[in-house]
C-alpha positions as CSV (number, residue, x, y, z in Angstrom):
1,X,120.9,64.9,121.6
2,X,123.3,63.9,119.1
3,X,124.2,66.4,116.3
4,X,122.3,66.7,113.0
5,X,122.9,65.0,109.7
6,X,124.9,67.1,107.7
7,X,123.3,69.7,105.1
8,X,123.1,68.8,101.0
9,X,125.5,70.4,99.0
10,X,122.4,71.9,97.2
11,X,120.9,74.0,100.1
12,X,124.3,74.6,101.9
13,X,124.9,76.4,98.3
14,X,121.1,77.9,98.9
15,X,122.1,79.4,102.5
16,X,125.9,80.4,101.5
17,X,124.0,82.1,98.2
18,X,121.2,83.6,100.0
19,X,123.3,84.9,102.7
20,X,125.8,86.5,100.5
21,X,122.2,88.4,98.4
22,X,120.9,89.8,101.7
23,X,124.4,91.0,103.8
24,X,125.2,92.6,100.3
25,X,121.3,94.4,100.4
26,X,121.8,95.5,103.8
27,X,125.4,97.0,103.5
28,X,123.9,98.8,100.3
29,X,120.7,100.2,102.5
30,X,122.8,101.0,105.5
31,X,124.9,103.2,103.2
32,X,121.7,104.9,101.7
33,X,120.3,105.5,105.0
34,X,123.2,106.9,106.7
35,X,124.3,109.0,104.0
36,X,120.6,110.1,103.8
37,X,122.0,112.4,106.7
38,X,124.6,113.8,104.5
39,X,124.8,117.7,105.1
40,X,122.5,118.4,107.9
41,X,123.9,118.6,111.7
42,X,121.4,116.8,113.9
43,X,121.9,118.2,118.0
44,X,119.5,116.4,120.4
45,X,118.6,117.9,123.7
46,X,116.0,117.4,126.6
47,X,114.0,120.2,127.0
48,X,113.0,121.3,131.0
49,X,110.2,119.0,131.8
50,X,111.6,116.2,129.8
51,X,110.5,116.9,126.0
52,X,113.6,114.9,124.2
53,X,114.1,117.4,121.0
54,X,116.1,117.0,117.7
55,X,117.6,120.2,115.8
56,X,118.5,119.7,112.3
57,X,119.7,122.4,110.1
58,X,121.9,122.5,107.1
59,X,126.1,122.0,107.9
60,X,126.6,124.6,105.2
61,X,125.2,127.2,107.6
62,X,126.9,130.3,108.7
63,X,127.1,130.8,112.7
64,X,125.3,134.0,111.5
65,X,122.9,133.1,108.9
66,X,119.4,132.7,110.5
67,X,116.8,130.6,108.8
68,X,112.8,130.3,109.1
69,X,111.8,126.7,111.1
70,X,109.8,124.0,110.8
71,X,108.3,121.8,113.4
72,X,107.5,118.2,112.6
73,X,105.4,116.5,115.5
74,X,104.7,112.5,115.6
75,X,101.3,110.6,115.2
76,X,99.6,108.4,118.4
77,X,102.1,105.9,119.1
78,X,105.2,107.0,116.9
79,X,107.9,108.6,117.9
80,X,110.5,111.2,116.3
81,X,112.3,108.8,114.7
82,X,108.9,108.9,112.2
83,X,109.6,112.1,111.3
84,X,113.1,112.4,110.4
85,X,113.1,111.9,106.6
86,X,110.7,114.9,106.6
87,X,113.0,117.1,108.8
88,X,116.5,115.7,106.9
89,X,114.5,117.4,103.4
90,X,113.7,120.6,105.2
91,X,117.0,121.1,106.4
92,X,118.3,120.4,103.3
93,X,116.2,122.6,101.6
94,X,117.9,125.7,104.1
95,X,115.5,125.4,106.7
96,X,115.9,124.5,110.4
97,X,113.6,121.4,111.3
98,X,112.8,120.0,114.7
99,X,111.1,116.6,116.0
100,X,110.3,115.6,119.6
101,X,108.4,112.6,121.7
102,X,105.1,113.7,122.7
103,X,104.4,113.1,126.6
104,X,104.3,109.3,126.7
105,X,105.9,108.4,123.6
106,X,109.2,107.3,122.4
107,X,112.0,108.2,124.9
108,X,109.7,111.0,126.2
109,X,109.5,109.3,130.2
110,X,106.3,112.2,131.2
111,X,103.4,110.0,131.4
112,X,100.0,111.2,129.5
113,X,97.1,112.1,131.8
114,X,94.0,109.7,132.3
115,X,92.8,107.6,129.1
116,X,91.6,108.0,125.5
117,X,88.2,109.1,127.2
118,X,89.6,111.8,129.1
119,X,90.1,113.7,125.9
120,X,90.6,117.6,127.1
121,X,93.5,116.4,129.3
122,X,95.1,114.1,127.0
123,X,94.6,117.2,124.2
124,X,96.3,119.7,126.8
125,X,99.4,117.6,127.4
126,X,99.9,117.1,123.9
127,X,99.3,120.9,123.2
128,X,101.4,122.2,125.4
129,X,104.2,119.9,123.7
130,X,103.8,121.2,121.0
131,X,104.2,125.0,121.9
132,X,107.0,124.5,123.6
133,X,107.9,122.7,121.1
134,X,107.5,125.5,118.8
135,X,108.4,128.5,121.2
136,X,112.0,126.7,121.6
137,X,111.8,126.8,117.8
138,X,111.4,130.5,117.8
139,X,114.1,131.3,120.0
140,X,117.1,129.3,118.7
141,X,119.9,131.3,117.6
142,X,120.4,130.8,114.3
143,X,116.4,131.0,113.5
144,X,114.4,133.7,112.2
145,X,111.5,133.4,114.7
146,X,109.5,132.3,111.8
147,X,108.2,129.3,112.6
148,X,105.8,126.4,110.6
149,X,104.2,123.3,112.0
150,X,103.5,119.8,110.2
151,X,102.1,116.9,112.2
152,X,101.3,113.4,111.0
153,X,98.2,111.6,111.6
154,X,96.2,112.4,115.0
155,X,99.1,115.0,115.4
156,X,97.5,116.7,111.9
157,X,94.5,117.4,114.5
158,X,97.4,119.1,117.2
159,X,99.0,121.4,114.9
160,X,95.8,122.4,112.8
161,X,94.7,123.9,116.4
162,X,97.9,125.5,116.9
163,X,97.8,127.4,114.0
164,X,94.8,128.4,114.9
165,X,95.9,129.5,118.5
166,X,99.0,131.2,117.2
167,X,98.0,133.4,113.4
168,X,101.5,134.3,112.9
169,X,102.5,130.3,112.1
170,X,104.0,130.8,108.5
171,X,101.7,127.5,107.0
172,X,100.9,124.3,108.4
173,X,101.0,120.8,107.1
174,X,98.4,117.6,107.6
175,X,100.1,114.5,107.0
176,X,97.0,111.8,106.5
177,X,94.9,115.1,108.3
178,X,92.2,114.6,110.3
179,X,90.8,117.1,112.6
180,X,87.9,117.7,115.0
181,X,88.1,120.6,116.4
182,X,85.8,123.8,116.0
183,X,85.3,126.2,114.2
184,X,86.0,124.0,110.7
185,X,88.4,126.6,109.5
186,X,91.2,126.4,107.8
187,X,94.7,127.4,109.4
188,X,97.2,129.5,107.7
189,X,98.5,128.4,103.9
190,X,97.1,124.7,104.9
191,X,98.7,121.8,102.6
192,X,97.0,118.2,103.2
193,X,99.2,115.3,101.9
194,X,97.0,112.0,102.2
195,X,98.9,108.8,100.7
196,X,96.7,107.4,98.0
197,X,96.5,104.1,99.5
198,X,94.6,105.7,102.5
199,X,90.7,105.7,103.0
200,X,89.0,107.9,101.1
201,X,87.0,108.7,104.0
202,X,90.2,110.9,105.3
203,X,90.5,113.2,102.8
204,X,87.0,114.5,103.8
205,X,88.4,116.2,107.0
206,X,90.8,118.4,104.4
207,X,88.2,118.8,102.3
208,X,86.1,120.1,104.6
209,X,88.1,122.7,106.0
210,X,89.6,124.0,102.3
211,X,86.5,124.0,101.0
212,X,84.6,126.0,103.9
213,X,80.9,127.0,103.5
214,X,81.3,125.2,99.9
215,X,80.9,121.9,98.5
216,X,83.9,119.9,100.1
217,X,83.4,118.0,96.4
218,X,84.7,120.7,94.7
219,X,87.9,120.4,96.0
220,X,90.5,119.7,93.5
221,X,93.6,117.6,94.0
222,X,97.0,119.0,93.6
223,X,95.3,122.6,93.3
224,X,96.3,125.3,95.2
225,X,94.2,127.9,95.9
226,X,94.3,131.4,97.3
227,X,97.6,133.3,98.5
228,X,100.6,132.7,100.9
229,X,100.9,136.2,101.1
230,X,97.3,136.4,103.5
231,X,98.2,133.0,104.6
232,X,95.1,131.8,102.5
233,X,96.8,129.3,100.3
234,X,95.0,126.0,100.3
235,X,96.5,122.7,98.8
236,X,95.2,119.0,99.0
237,X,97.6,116.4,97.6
238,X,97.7,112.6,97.2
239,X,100.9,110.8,97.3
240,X,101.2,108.0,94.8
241,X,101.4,104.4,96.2
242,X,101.6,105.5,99.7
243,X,99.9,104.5,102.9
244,X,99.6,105.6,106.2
245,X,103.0,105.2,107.6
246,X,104.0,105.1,103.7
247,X,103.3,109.0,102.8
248,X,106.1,109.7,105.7
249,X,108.9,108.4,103.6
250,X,106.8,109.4,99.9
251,X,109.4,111.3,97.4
252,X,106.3,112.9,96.3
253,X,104.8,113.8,99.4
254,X,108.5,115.3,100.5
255,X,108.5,117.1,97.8
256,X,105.2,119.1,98.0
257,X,105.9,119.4,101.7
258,X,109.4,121.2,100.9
259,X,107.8,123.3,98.2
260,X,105.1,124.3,99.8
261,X,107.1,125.6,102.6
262,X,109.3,127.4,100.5
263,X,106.4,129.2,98.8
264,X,105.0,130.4,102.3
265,X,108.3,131.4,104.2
266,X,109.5,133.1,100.8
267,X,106.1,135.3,100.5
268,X,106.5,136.5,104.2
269,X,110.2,137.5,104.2
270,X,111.6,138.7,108.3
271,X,111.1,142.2,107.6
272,X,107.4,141.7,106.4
273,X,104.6,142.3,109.7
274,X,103.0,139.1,111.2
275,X,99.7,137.8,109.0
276,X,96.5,137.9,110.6
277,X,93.9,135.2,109.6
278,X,92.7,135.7,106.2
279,X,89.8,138.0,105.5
280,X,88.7,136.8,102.7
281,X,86.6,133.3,103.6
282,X,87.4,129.7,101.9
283,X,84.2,130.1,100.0
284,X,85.6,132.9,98.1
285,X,88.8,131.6,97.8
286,X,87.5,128.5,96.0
287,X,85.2,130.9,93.7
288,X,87.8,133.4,92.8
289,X,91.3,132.1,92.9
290,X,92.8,130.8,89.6
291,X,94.3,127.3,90.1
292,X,98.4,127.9,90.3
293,X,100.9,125.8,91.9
294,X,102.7,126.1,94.5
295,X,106.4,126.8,94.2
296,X,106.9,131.2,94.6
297,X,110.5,132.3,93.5
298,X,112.9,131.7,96.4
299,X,114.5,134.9,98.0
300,X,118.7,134.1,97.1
301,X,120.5,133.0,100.3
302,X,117.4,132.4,102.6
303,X,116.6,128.8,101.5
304,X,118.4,126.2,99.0
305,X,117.0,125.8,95.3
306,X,116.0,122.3,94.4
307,X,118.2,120.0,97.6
308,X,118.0,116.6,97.3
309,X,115.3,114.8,99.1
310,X,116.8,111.7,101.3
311,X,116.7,108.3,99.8
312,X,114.5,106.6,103.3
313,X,111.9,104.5,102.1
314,X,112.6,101.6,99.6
315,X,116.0,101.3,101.7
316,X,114.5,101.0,105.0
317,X,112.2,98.0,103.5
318,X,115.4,96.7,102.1
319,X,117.1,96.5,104.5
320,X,114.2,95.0,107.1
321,X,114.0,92.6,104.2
322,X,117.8,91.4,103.9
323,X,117.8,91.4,107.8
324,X,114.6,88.6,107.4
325,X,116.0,86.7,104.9
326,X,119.3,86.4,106.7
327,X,117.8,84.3,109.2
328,X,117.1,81.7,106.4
329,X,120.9,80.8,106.7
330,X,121.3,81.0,110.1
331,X,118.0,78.7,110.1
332,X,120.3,75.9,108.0
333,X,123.4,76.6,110.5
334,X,120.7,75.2,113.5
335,X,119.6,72.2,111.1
336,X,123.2,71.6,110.7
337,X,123.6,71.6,114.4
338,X,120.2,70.0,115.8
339,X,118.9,66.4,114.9
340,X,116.2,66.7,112.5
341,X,113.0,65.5,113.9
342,X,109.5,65.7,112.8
343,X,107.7,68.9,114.3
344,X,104.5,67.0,114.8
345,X,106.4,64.1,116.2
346,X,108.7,66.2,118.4
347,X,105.9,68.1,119.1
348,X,103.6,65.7,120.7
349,X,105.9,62.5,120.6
350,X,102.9,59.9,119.1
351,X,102.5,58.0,116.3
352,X,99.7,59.6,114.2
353,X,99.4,56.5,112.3
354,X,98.0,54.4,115.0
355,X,95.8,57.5,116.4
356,X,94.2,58.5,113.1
357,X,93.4,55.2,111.3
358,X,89.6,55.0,111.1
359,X,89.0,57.7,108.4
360,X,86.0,58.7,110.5
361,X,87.9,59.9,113.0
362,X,90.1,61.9,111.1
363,X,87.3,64.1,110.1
364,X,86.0,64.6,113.2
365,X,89.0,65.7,114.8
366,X,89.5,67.9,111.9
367,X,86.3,69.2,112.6
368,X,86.6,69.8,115.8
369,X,90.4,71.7,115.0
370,X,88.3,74.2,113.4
371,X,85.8,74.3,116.4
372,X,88.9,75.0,118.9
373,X,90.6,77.4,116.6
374,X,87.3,79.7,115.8
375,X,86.0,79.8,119.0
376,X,88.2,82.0,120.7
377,X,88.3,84.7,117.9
378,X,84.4,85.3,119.0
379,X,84.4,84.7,122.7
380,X,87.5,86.7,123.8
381,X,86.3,90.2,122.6
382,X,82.8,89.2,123.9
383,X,84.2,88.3,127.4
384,X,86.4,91.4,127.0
385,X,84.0,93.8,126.0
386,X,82.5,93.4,130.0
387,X,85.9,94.0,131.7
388,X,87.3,97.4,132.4
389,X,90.4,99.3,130.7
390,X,92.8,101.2,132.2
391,X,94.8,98.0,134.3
392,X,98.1,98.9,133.1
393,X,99.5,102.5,132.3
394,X,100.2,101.7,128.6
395,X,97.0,103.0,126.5
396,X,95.0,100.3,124.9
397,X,98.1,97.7,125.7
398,X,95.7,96.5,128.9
399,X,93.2,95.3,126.3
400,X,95.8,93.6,124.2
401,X,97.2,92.2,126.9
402,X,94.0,91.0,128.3
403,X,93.3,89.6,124.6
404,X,96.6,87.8,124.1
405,X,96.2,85.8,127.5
406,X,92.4,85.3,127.2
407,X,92.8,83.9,123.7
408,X,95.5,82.0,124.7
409,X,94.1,80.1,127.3
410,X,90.9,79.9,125.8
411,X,93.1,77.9,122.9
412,X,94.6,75.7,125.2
413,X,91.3,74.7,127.2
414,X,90.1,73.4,123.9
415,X,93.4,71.6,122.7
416,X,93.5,70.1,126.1
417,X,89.4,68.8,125.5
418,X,90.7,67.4,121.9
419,X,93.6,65.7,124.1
420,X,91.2,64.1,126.3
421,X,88.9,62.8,123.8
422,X,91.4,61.1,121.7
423,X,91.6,63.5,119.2
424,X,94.9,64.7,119.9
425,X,98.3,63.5,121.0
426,X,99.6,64.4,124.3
427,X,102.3,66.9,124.2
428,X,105.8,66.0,125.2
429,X,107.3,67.9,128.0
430,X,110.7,66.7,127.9
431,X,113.1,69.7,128.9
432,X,115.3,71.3,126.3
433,X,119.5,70.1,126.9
434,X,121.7,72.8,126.9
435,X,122.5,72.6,123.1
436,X,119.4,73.6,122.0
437,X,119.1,76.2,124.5
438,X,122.0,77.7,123.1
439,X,120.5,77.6,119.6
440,X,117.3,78.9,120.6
441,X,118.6,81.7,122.2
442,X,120.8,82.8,119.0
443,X,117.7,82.4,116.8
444,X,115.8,84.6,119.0
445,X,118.0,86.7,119.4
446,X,118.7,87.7,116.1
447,X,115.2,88.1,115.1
448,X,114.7,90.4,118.3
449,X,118.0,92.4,117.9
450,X,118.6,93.0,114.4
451,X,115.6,94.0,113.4
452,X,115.2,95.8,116.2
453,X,118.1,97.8,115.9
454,X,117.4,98.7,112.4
455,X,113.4,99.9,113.1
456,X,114.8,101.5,116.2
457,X,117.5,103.7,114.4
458,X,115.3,104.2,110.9
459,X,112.0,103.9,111.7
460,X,110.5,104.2,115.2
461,X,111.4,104.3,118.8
462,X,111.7,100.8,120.3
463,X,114.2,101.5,123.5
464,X,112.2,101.2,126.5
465,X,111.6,104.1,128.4
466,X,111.1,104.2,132.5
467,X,109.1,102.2,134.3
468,X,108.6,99.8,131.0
469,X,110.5,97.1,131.9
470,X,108.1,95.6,134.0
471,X,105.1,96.1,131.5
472,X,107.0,94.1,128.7
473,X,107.4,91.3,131.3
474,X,103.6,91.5,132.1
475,X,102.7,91.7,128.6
476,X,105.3,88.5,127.7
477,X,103.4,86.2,130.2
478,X,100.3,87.2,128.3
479,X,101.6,86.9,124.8
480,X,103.1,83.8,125.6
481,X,100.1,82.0,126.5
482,X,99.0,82.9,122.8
483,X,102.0,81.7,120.8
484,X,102.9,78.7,122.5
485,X,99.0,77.5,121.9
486,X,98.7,78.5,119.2
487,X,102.0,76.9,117.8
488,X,100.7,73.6,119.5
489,X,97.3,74.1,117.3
490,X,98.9,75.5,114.1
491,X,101.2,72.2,114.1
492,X,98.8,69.6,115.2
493,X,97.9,66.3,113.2
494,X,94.4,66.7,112.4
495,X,95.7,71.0,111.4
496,X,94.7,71.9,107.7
497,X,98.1,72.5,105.2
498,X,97.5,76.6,105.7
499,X,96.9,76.6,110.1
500,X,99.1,79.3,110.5
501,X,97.3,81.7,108.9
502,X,93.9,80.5,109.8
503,X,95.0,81.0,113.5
504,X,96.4,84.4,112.9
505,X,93.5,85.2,110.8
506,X,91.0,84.7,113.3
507,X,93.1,86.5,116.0
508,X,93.3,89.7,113.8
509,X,89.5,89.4,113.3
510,X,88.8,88.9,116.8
511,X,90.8,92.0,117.1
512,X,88.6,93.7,114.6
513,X,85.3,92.6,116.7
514,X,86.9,93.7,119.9
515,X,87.4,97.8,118.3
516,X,83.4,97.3,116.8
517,X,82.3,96.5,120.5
518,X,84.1,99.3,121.9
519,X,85.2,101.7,119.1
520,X,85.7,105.3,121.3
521,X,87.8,103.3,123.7
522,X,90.0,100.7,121.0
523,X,89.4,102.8,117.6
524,X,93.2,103.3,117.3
525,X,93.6,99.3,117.3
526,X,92.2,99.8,113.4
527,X,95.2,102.1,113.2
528,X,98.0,99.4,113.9
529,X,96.4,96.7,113.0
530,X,98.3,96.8,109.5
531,X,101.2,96.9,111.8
532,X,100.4,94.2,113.8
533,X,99.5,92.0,110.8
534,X,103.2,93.0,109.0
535,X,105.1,91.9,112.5
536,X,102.5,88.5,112.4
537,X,104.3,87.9,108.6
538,X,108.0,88.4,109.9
539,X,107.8,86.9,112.8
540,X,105.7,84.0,111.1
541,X,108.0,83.2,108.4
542,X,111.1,83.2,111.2
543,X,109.1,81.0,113.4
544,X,108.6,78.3,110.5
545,X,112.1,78.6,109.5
546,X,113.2,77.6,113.1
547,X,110.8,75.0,113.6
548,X,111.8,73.2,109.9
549,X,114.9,73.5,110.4
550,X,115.2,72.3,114.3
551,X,111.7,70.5,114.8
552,X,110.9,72.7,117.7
553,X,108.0,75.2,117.5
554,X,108.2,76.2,121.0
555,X,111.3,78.7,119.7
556,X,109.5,80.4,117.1
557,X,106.6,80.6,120.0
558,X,109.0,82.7,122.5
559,X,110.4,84.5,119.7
560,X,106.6,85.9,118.9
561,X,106.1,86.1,122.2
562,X,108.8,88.3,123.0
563,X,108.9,90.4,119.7
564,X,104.8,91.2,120.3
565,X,105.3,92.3,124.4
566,X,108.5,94.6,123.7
567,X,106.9,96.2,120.5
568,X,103.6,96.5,122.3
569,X,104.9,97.9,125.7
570,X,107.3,100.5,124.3
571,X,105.2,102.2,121.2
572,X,102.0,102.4,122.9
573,X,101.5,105.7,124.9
574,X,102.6,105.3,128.4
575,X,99.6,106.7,130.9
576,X,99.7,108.4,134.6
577,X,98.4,105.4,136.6
């Protein structure tokens, strides 16, 4: 193919300018984030039976000086890197913090037992995590054997039990808390931190156990009530602005979280004898105790007096941002590379003219693009709701899976109809030369890999663990068959102006239908689905940039593809088969 007509002087100044905005964005949020680790030591180890564990505690530390600890556990389908803005404050703040992979997350390569039904084994394996977890906590060297726990999410649920198993726990912390376990008490000095973005429905799982045998109405935000010293202290907070995944990086929600711990580890100094579980119900507590807040004078020497909290949040979305916007330019550099062609002409390689001149037929094969491109969303889940989980050893990815190639083909039976009847050019199948190949594969590539990179280091595991290889592979085929039909649909001549989202609309709602028709089994696909709908925006806005720019949709199709199966196949929880 011969080489591409060369770029305007206009948008070559547009990519040069662009580029120049977003490397200088990312160098600034690279710098934030790494010196967000600025005077904590961070020692990773595996402990026996494969629990991958990260230490942090404050560089200023004497070999001698022993400090009370804190440990942070990850929600269903995160990973430690979730937790380490939390653990970088705490340890700043003098106290010794430690994050790990629950069995079947992140690196963790132990498998969880059974599936989301087989609840009492899943909640064992996860349990016993987390006390070995904590018991390592105890017995480091230059701890205290004073020891706190804080879970986000479904992990709220874990260390809520913990606490109740172990009285001695110093406080404990829900992140966005839910629990449903029995008896609805509270664990020791309890702090709930909900983002304020989050259902309100949530907060009634806190409320509930603050508020006891009494109205869970009466619970007041940003109250605390009763005393660290009896471990009765009660506190529910809402972070400003914040969201699920959000409240994890919150200034605010950092903040009451490092208080709060101060307050409880500074009113049960070494020397004082372990607390038993209040004697004094919640009832009472919410009757008699005078609202006060929650930072108690802090003991000189044991734990720091106001640390800074690390800057994570606004530079992490910076820099996933700049790394986005960045592929603008290299977009141009393809243009400047490729011959511009039209992507519905290079597409299906017909004149549309010809095809759609009676006006008549134009709205019928517009109305039969909506027929192809709805259908799906209602009969996949349907036809899905029949089959039987548990085909692959990735929780819930066997019904994503399953969806993304049912979908697919479902898609592409219906284009091929439309093709058939006239309706729809034929599709070209000429195969790619070498040149566009090689600009396909950078394109791809950066999408996968520097975005990847960035959310793997800042945000959340995405290095495959053992055995997963395969399952992104599997999952590929399967996501495949969705993109590349529905790139072929989003892009064809009877499409409306907006296709793209319609398509990806209708697959989120299908989604959405599949979780109603089997909520114990998929309920935590309403969980991601926010995520799933932010990797459907990136990955969108890349894909159109590559097909403008090189008249190729079939690249932005692999590139969804393959962004989709590896996120899919390494966050979910990996299962014994």
């Amino acid at each position: 193919m011969r080489p591409g007509p060369p770029l305007t002087p206009l948008r070559v100044l547009a990519a040069i300018g662009v580029a120049l905005v977003a490397a200088t964005l990312a160098a600034w949020a690279l710098l934030t984030l790494e010196s967000a680790r600025s005077g904590v030591r961070i020692e990773r180890t595996v402990l026996p039976g494969g629990l991958p564990l990260s230490v942090y505690q404050p560089v200023a530390a004497a070999p001698a000086d022993r400090r009370p600890a804190v440990v942070l556990a990850h929600g269903f389908a995160g990973s430690q890197q979730l937790m380490r803005p939390g653990a970088i404050a705490l340890a700043r703040a003098g106290m010794v913090a430690l994050t790990f992979d629950f069995p079947g997350h992140g690196r963790n390569a132990q498998p969880l037992p059974g599936s989301l039904r087989e609840h009492d084994a899943l909640l064992a394996s996860l349990l016993g995590a987390l006390e070995q977890a904590a018991a390592h906590a105890r017995a480091l060297p230059f701890a205290d054997g004073r020891v706190a726990v804080l879970g986000h999410s479904i992990a709220s649920d874990l260390v809520v039990r913990h606490a109740l198993a172990y009285p001695d726990t110093i406080a404990t912390i829900g992140v966005s808390l839910v629990y449903g376990g029995a008896p609805r008490k509270a664990p020791p000095n309890l702090l709930a931190i909900y983002g304020s973005l989050e259902p309100d429905a949530l907060q009634a799982f806190a409320r509930r156990l603050i508020a006891g045998d009494a109205d869970p109405d009466s619970v007041r935000p940003n109250t605390t009530y009763g005393r660290f010293e009896d471990g009765s202290a009660l506190r529910l907070v809402l972070a400003e602005r914040a969201e699920h995944i959000g409240v994890l990086y919150s200034a605010q929600a950092l903040r009451e979280a490092r208080d709060w711990l101060r307050a409880a580890f500074a009113a049960r100094p070494v020397a004082a004898a372990p607390a038993t579980a209040p004697d004094t119900d919640t009832t009472q507590a919410l009757a008699d105790s005078q609202p006060r807040t929650a930072t108690t004078p802090v003991p000189e020497g044991r734990l720091a007096a106001e640390p800074a909290l690390p800057a994570y949040g606004l530079p992490l979305l910076v820099l996933l941002a700049a790394l986005v916007a960045l592929g603008w330019p290299l977009a141009q550099v393809a243009h400047a590379t490729l011959a511009p062609t039209s992507v519905r002409r290079r597409f299906f390689e017909a004149d549309s003219r010809t095809l759609f001149a009676d006006s008549a037929r134009v709205a019928r094969s517009r109305r039969l693009w909506w027929l192809v491109a709805l259908t799906p969303a209602l009969l996949t889940p349907l036809m899905l709701s029949i089959v039987p989980s548990g085909m692959v050893s990735v929780l819930v990815a066997d019904h994503l899976l399953l969806h993304f190639l049912l979908y697919g083909l479902l898609t592409f039976s219906g284009l091929l109809v439309l093709v058939r009847g006239g309706h729809l050019p034929r599709p070209a199948l000429a195969p790619p030369s070498p040149r566009v190949l090689f600009v396909a594969a950078g394109l791809i590539g950066y999408a996968t890999l520097a975005c990847g990179l960035a959310i793997d280091r800042y945000g959340f595991n995405l290095a495959p663990a053992d055995g997963r290889g395969l399952l992104i592979l599997a999952l590929g085929t399967a996501t495949l068959a969705w993109f590349v039909s529905e790139a072929w649909l989003a892009t064809a001549t009877s499409a409306p102006r907006a296709a793209g989202v319609v398509t990806r609309t209708a697959f989120l709602l299908s989604l959405a239908l599949s979780v109603a028709l089997d909520f114990r089994g998929l309920f935590f696909l309403l969980i991601i689905l926010p995520a799933i709908l932010a990797l459907f925006l990136v990955q969108g806005l890349l894909a159109r940039w590559s097909t403008q720019a090189t008249g190729r949709a079939w690249i932005g199709a692999l590139g969804g593809a393959i962004a989709f199966a590896w996120a899919i196949a390494v966050t979910f929880p990996a299962v014994r088969a």
